[in-house]
C-alpha positions as CSV (number, residue, x, y, z in Angstrom):
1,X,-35.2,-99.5,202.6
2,X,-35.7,-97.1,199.8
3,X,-32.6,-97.2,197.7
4,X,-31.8,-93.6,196.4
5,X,-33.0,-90.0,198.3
6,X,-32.7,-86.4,196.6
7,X,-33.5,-83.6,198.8
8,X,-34.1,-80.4,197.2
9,X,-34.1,-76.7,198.8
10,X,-36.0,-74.7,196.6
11,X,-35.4,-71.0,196.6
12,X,-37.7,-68.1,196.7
13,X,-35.6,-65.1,195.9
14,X,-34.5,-65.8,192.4
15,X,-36.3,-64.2,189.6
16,X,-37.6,-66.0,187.0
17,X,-37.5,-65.7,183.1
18,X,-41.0,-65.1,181.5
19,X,-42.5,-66.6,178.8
20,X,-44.4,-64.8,175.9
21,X,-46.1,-66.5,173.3
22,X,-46.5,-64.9,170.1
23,X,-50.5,-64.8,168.8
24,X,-50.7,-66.5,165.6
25,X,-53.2,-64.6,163.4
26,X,-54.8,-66.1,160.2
27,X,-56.3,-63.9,157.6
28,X,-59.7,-65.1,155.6
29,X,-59.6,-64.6,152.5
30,X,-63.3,-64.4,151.0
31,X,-64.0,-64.4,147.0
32,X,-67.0,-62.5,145.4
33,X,-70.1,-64.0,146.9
34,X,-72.6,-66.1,145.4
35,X,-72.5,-68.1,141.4
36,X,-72.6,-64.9,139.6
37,X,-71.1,-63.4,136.5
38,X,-67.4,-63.0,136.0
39,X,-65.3,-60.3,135.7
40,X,-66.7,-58.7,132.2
41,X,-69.8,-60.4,132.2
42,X,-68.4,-63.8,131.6
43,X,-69.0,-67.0,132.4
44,X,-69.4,-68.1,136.2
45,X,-66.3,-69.9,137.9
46,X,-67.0,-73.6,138.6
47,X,-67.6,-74.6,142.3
48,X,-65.6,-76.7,144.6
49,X,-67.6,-79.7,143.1
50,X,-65.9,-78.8,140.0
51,X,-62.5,-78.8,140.6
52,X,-59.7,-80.8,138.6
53,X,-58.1,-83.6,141.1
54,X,-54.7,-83.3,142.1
55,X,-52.8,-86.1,140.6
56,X,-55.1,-84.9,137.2
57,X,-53.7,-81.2,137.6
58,X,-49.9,-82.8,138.0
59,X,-50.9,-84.4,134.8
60,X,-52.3,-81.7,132.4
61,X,-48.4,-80.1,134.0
62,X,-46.5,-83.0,132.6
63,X,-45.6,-82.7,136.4
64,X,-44.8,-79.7,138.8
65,X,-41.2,-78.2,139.2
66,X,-39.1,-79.4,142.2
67,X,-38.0,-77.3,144.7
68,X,-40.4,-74.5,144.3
69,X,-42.0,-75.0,147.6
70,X,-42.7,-78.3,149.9
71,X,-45.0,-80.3,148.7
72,X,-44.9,-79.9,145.4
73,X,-44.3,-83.6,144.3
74,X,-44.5,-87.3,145.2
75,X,-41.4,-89.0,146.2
76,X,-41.9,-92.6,144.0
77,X,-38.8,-94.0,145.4
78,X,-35.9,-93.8,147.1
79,X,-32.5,-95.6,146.8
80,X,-29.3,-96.0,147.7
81,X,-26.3,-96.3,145.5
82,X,-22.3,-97.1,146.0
83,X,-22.3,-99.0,149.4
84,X,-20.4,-102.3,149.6
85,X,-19.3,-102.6,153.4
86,X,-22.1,-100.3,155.0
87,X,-26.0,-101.9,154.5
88,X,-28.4,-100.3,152.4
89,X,-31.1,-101.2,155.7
90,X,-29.3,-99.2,158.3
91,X,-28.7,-96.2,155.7
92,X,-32.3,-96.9,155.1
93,X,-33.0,-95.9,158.7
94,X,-31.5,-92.8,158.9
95,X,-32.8,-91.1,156.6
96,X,-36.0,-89.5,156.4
97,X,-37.1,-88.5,152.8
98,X,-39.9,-91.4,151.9
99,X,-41.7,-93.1,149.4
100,X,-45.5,-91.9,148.3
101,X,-44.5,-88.7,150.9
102,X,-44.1,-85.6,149.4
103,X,-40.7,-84.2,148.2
104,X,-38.8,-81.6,149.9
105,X,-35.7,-80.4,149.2
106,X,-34.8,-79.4,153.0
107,X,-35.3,-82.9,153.9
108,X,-32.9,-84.5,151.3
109,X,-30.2,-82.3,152.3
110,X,-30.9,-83.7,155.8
111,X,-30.6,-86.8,154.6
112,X,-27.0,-86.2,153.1
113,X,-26.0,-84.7,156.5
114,X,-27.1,-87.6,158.1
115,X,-25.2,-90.3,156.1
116,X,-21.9,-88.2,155.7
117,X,-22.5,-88.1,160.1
118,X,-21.6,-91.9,160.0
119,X,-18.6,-91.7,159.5
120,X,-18.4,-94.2,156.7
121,X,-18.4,-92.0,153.4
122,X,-16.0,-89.8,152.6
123,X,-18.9,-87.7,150.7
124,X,-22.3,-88.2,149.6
125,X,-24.6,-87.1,146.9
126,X,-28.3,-87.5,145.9
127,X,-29.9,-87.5,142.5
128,X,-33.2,-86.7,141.1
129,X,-35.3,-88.1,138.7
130,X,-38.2,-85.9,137.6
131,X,-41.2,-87.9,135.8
132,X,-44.7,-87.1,135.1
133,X,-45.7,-88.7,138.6
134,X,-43.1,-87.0,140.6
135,X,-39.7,-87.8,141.4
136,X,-37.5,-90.1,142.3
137,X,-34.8,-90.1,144.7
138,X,-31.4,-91.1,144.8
139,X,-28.5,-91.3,146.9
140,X,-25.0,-91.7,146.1
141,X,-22.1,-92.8,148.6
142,X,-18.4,-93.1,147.9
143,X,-17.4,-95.1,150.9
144,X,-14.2,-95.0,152.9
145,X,-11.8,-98.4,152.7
146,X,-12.4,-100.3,156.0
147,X,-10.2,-102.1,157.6
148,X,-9.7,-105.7,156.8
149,X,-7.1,-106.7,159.6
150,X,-5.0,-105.0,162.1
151,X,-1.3,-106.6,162.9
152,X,1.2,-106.0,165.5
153,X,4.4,-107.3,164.4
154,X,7.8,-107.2,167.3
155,X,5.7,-106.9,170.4
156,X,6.9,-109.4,172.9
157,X,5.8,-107.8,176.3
158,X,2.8,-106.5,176.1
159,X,-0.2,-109.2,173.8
160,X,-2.0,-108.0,170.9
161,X,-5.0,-108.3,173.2
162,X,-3.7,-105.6,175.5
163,X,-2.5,-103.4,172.0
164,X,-5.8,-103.6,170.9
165,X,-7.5,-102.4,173.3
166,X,-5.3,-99.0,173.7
167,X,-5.2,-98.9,169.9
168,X,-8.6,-98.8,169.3
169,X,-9.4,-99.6,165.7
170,X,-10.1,-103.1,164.4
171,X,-11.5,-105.0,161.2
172,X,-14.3,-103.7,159.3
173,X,-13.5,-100.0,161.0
174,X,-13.2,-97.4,158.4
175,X,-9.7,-97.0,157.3
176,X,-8.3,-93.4,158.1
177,X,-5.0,-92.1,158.6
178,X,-5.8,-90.3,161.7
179,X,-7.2,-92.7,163.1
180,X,-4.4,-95.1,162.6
181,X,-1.4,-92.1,163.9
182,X,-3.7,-92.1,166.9
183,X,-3.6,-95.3,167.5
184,X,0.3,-95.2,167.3
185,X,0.2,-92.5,169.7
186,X,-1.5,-94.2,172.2
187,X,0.2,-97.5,171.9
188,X,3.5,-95.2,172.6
189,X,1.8,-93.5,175.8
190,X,0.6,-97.1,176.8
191,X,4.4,-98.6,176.7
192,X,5.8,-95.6,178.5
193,X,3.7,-96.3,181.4
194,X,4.6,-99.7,181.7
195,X,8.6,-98.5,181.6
196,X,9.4,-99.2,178.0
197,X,10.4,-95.1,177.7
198,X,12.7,-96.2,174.5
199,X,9.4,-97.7,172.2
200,X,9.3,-97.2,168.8
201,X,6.4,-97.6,166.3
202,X,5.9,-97.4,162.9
203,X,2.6,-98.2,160.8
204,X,1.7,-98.9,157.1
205,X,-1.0,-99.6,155.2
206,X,-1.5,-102.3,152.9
207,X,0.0,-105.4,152.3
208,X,0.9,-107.2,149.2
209,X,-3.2,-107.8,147.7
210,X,-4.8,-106.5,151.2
211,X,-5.0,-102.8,150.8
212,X,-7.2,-102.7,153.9
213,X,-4.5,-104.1,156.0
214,X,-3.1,-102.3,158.8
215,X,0.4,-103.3,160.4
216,X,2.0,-101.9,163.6
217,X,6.1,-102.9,163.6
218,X,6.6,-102.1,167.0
219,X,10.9,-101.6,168.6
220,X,9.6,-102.0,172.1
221,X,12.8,-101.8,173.9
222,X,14.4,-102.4,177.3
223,X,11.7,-102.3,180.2
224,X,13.5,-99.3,182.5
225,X,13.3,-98.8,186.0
226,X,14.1,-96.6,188.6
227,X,17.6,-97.9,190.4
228,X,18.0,-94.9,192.4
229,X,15.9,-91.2,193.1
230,X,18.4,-87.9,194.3
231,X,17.0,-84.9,195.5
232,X,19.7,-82.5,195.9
233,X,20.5,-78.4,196.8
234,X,17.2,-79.0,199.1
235,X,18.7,-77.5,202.5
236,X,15.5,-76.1,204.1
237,X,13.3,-79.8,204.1
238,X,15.0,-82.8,204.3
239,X,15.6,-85.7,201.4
240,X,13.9,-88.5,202.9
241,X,10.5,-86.4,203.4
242,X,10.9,-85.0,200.1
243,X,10.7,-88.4,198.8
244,X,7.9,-89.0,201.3
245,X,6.1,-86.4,198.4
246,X,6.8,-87.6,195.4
247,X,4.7,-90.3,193.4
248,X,7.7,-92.3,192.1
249,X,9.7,-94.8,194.2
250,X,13.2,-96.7,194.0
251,X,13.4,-100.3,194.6
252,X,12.4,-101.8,197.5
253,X,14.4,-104.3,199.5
254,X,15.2,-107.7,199.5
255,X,12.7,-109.9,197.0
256,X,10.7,-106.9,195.7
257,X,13.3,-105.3,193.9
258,X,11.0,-104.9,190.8
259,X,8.4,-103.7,192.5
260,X,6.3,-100.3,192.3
261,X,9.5,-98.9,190.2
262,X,8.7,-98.6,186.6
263,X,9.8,-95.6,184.8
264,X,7.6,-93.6,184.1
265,X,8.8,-90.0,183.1
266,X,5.4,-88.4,183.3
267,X,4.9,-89.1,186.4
268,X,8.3,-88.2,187.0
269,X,8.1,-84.9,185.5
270,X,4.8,-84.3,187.6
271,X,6.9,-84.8,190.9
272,X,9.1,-81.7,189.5
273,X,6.1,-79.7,189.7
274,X,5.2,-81.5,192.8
275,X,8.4,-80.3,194.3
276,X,7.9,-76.8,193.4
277,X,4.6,-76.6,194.5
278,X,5.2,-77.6,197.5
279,X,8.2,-75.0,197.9
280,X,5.9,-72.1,197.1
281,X,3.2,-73.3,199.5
282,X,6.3,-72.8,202.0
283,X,7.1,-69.2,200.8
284,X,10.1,-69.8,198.6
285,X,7.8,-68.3,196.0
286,X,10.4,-68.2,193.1
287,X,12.0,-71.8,193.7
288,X,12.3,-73.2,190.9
289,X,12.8,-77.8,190.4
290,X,14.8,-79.8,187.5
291,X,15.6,-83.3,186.8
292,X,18.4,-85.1,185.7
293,X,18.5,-89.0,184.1
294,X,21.2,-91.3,183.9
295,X,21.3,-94.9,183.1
296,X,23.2,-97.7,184.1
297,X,25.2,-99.7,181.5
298,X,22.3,-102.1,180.6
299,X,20.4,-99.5,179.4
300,X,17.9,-100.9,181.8
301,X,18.1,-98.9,185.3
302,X,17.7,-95.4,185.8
303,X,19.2,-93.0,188.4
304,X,16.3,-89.7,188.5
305,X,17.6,-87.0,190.1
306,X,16.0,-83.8,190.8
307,X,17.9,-80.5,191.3
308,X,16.1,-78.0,194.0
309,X,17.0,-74.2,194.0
310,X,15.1,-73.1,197.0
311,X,15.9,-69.2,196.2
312,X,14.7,-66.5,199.1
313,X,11.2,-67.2,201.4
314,X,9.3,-64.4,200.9
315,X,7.7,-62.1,203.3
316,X,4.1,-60.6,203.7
317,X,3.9,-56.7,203.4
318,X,0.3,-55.7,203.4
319,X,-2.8,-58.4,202.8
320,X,-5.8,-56.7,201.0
321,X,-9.1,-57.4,200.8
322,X,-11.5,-56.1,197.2
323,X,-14.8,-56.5,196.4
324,X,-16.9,-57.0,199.6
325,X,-19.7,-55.0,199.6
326,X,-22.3,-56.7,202.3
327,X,-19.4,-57.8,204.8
328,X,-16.9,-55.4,206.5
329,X,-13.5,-55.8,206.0
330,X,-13.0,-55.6,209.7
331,X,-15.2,-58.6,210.4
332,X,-13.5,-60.6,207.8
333,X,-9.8,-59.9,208.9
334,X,-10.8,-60.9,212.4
335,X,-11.0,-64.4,210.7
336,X,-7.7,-64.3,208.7
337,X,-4.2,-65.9,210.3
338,X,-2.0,-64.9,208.0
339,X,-1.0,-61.0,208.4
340,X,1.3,-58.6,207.4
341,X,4.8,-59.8,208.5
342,X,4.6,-63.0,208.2
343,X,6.6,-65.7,206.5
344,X,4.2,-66.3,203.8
345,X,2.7,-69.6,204.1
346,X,0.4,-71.6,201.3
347,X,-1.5,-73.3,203.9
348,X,-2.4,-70.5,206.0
349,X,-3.7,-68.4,202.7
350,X,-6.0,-71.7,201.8
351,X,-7.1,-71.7,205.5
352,X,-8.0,-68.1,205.7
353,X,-9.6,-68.2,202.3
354,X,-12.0,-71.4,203.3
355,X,-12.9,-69.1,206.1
356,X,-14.0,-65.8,204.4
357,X,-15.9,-68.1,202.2
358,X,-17.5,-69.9,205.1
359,X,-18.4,-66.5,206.6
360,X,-20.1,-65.8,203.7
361,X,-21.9,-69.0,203.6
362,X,-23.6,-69.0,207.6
363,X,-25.0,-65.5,205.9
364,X,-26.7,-66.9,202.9
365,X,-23.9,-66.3,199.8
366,X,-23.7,-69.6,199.2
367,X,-21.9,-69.0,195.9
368,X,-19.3,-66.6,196.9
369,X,-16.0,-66.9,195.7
370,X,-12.5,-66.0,197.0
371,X,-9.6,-65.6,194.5
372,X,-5.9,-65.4,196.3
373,X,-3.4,-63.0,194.2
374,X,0.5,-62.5,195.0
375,X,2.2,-59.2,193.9
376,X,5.5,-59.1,194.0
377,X,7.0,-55.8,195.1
378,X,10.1,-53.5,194.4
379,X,11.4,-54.4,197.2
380,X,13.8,-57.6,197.9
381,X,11.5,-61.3,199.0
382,X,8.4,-58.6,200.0
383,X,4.6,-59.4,198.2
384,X,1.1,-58.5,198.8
385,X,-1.2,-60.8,199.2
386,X,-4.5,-59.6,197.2
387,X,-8.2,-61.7,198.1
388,X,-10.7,-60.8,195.5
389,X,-14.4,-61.6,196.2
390,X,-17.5,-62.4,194.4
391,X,-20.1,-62.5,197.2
392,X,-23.0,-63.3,194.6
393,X,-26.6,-63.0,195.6
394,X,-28.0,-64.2,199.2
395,X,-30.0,-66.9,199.3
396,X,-33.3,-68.2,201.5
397,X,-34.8,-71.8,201.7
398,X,-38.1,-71.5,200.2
399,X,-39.5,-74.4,200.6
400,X,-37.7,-78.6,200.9
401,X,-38.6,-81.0,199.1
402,X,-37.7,-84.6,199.3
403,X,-37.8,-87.2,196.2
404,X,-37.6,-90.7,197.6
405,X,-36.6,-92.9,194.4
406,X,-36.9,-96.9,194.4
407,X,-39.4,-97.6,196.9
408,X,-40.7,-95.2,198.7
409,X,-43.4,-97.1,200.7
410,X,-40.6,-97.9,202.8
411,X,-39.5,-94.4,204.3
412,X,-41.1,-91.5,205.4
413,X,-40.6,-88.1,204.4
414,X,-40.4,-86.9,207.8
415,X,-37.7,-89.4,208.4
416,X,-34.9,-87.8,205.9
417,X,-36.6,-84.1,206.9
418,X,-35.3,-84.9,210.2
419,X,-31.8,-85.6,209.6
420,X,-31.6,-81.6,208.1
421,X,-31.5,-78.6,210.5
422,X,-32.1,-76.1,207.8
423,X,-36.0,-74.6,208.3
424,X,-38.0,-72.9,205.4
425,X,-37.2,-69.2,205.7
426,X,-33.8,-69.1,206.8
427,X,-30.5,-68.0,205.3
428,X,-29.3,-71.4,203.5
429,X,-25.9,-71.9,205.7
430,X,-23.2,-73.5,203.4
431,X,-21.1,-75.5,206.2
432,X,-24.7,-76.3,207.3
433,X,-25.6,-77.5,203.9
434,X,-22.7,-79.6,203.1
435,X,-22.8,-81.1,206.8
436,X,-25.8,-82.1,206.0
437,X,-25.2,-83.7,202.8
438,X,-22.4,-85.8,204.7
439,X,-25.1,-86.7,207.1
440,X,-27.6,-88.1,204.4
441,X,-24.6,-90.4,202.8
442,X,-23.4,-91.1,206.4
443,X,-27.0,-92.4,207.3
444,X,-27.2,-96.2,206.0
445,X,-30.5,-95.5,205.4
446,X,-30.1,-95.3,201.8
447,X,-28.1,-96.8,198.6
448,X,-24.3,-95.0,198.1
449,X,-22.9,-97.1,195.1
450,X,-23.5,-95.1,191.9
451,X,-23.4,-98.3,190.1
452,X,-26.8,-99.3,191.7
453,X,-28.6,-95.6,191.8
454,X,-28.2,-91.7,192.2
455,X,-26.0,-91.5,195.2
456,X,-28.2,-89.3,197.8
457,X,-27.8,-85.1,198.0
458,X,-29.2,-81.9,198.9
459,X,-30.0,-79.7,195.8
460,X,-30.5,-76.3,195.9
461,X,-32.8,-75.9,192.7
462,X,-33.6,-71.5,191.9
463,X,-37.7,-71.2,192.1
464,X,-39.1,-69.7,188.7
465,X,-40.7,-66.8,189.7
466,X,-40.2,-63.7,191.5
């Protein structure tokens, strides 16, 4: 069974960039011809069999001057100064200025870049040491203090295991301020979502003769959860399926008291946009959702309850449609369900707006878009419902191709061409095209888990040419 299958529908009708090289031309240079005279009557010039040796030229120089032009010296060595933590091997691999190469300037200032890119010096330098032979080369680091330990003093709920791993830094890590706040930071965001909403966490560096040291004191609190959830001033939908909507949840009964109630105000400040969300989908376009908190006496249960003001449902006064260009407007309101005078309604707008893109997809504008716009008017709960469209170009199958990956001995081509209805030559049809994609993974014919390989699809990859 082949494991992994990428079908590709190449198109024919997109133009393709062109390529131009650029003609290198090389001028020849030709001297005076022959062994003759000099200029003035003078001696001849000596021949190529005459001419001083390089390292014999550098020489007679007392050696060339750096960073005239590449190649100008020998690099006679290179080394590292300054590093105590970081070893002079890996530094030694990423940088690419060499011994008995030649020296260039651009290079060495590559080389800086790439050491100050690890992270583990605050700044780097390089010196140079011109001699008759060439030059040497030198680099100089200032490293940043690492890390020697990492504690968390006060935490009795959560391990240091589990701190560690949200924190982030350990031993031998460079030492940074940022990078110790954030760690702070997340360690706060990882104690909220367990419930512990009152956490408090300082950090310090150094301790006694360990300046490397790094110590979280952490106030973690009473664990809260959620006694109780309200939702009042909702008279249109009822409490019980509002609750039904949100993400957090009261106790349950009887031995599971404690469970599936932490406290955790993110998520219950997402169910107060939740809650007006799903208001505005209904029409009551300006309804607007609060919360409120109490606590209990312990300090350890929490009462959340969220304060609805529903405001007017608004009306429909005209629906418009801009931008179409290859489509009638006529054709495309045929497929619409909400119209002028109704109660607007969130899920009709997204139904009518899968459906103008769907009509332009069975004609080959695979791309187009659909953008939904409310304007409120002058007049009291009235609004215009605006759909702008990008139809995009119109696209044609060329030409399928399928790419069997694993082993592809054991499946035919014809076998996955057979599972698609879409024919070279025809308008691509994009509730076609993803039907058939759901086809291919539906199939059991090839390997889904992404862990394992490429899960399977149907690419539409742009032919290069015109």
């Amino acid at each position: 069974m082949a494991r992994t299958s990428l079908l590709r529908y190449v198109i024919a009708t997109l133009l393709a960039a062109m390529w131009i090289s650029p003609t290198e031309a090389q001028m020849g240079g030709g001297g005076m011809g022959g062994g003759g005279m000099g200029a003035g009557g003078g001696p001849s010039m000596p021949g190529p069999d005459t001419k001083v040796p390089f390292l014999d030229h550098v020489r007679s120089r007392d050696g060339l001057a750096i960073r005239r032009e590449k190649g100008d010296a020998i690099v006679l060595d290179v080394a590292i100064v300054g590093n105590k933590a970081v070893s002079t091997h890996l530094m030694q691999q990423k940088i690419q200025t060499r011994r008995d190469h030649f020296y260039d300037y651009e290079t060495v200032l590559g080389d800086v870049r790439r050491l100050n890119d690890m992270g583990s010096f605050d700044h780097v330098t390089f010196k140079l040491d011109e001699q008759p032979g060439g030059v040497g080369v030198t680099f100089v680091v200032h490293e940043r203090p690492v890390i020697t330990r990492v504690v968390y003093h006060g935490n009795r709920a959560l391990n240091d295991r589990e701190l560690a791993g949200r924190a982030g830094v350990t031993a031998s890590d460079p030492l940074s301020e940022f990078s110790i706040e954030s760690a702070r930071r997340r360690m706060i965001d990882y104690y909220k979502e367990e419930g512990f909403n009152q956490v408090a966490i300082e950090s310090s560096i150094g301790f006694k003769d360990d300046s490397g040291a790094v110590i979280f004191r952490i106030n973690e609190g009473p664990k809260e959860r959620i006694a109780d959830i309200e939702i009042k001033g909702a008279t249109i939908v009822s409490e019980a399926r509002l609750k039904k909507i949100i993400k957090s949840r009261g106790p349950a009964v009887g031995v599971l008291w404690h469970l599936g109630n932490t406290a955790d105000m993110r998520t219950v400040d997402d169910d107060v946009n939740i809650l007006a969300s799903y208001y505005h989908n209904l029409g009551f376009l300006t309804a607007t959702v609060g919360r409120r908190i109490r606590y209990d006496e312990s300090g350890k249960w929490i009462t959340v309850t969220f304060v609805v003001n529903e405001g007017p449902r608004f009306t429909v006064n005209d629906v418009k449609i801009v931008g179409n260009q290859f489509i009638t407007e006529e054709s495309l309101r045929a497929r619409m369900q909400l119209h002028a005078g109704d109660m607007f309604d969130g899920t009709l707008m997204r139904r009518d707006i899968g459906e103008i893109t769907y009509g332009y997809g069975e004609l080959g504008f695979i791309y187009a878009e659909v953008e939904p716009k409310t304007v409120m008017r002058d007049e009291a709960n009235v609004v215009d419902l605006v759909y702008e469209i990008t139809e995009g170009d119109r696209w044609k199958v060329g030409s399928i191709l399928v790419n069997i990956e694993g082993e592809p001995h054991l499946m035919r081509e014809t076998t996955m061409l057979n599972m698609v209805d879409l024919r070279e030559g025809d308008w691509i049809d994009r509730r076609s095209l993803e039907l058939n994609r759901r086809r291919i993974e539906k199939s059991q014919l090839l390997e889904t888990n992404p862990q394992i390989a490429e899960a399977p699809d149907i690419k539409v990859v742009p032919r290069d040419e015109y």
